[in-house]
N, C-alpha and C positions, 0 to 999 in steps of 0.2 A: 576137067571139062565142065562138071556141073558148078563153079564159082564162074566160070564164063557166062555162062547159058543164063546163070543168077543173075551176073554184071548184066549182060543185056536186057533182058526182060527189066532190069531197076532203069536203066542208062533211055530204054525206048518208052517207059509211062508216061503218059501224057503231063503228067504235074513235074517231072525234071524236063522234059521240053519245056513247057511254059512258064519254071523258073530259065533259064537259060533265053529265051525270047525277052522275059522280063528285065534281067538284068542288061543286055543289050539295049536293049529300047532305054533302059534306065541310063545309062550314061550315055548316049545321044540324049536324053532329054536334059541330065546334067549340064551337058556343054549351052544346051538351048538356054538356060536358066543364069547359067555362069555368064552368058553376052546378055543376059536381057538385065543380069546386075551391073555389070559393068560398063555396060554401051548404052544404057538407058537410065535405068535407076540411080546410078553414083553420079553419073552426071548433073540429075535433077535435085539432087541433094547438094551435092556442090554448090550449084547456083543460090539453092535455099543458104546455103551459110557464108554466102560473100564469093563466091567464084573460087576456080579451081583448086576445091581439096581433093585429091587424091588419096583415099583409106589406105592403101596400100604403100603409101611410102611414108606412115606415119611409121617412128620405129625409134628407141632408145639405144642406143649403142654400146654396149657392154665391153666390150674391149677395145684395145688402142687400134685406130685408123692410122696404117703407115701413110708415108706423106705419096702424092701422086694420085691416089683412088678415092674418085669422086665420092658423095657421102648418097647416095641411091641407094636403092633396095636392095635392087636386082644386082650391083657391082659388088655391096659390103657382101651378098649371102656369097656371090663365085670366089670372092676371097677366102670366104671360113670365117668369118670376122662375127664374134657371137652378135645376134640384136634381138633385143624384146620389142617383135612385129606384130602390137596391138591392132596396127592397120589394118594388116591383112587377118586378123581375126575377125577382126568387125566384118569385114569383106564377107567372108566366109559366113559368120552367122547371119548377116541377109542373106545371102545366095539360101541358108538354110530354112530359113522361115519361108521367103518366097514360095521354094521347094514344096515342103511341107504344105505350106497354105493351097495353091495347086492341087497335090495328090489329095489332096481334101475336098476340094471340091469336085475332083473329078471320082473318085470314091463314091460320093453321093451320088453322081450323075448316074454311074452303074447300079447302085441300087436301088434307085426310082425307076431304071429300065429294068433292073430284076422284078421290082414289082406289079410294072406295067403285064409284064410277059408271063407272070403264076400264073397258072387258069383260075379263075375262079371255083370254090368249093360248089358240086351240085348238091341241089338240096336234099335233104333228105327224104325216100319213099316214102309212100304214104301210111304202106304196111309197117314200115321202122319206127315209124310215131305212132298211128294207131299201138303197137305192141308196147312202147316206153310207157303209152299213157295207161295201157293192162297193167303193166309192171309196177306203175309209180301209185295205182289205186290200191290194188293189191297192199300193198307195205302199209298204205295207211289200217 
């Protein structure tokens, strides 16, 4: 009973609640991120390099393509058919840096309101100085 009691009091702290919120929120914001590369960004790069490259169906083909199955991404992987898919690496490391660049700035943002929100230090009495300055004469 008391590795229960333990498990809960660990399971109900507030810091595995708000990892557990965090990682939810985190892959909802992944998927936000994953369309904002894919439906906006690749697109705009595409255009920058002569119209329709697609990252994702760049790819080397390592083994024999039986006859019949179109030479696509999506077709060769449901085959099994081995391919080195730099494509969709690249894909991925935007999606990454995006990411990144994001939680970086909004990082910041929460620390400029963390700092906003400290109280400021009161100053110190009058008696706490008048005594430093007995203190500090003294020594000399």
């Amino acid at each position: 009973m008391a590795v229960l009691k333990e498990f809960r009091d660990f399971a109900v702290k507030g810091n595995v609640i708000d990892l557990a919120v965090g990682v939810i929120i985190g892959a909802a914001f992944g998927k936000i991120v994953e369309s904002l590369v894919n439906d906006i960004v690749m697109p705009v790069i595409s255009s920058l390099f002569g119209g329709h490259i697609d990252f994702t169906n760049l790819f080397i083909v390592l083994g024999n393509i039986p006859a019949g199955i179109p030479r696509t991404y999506d077709t060769l992987k449901k085959a099994g058919i081995p391919i080195f898919a730099y494509g969709n690496f690249i894909t991925i490391s935007i999606n990454f840096i995006i990411l990144a660049f994001v939680i970086f700035q909004m990082i910041k943002i929460v620390n400029k309101i963390r700092l906003m929100d400290t109280p400021a230090e009161p100053p110190t009495p009058e008696d706490v100085v008048l005594l430093r300055e007995i203190r500090d004469s003294l020594k000399k």
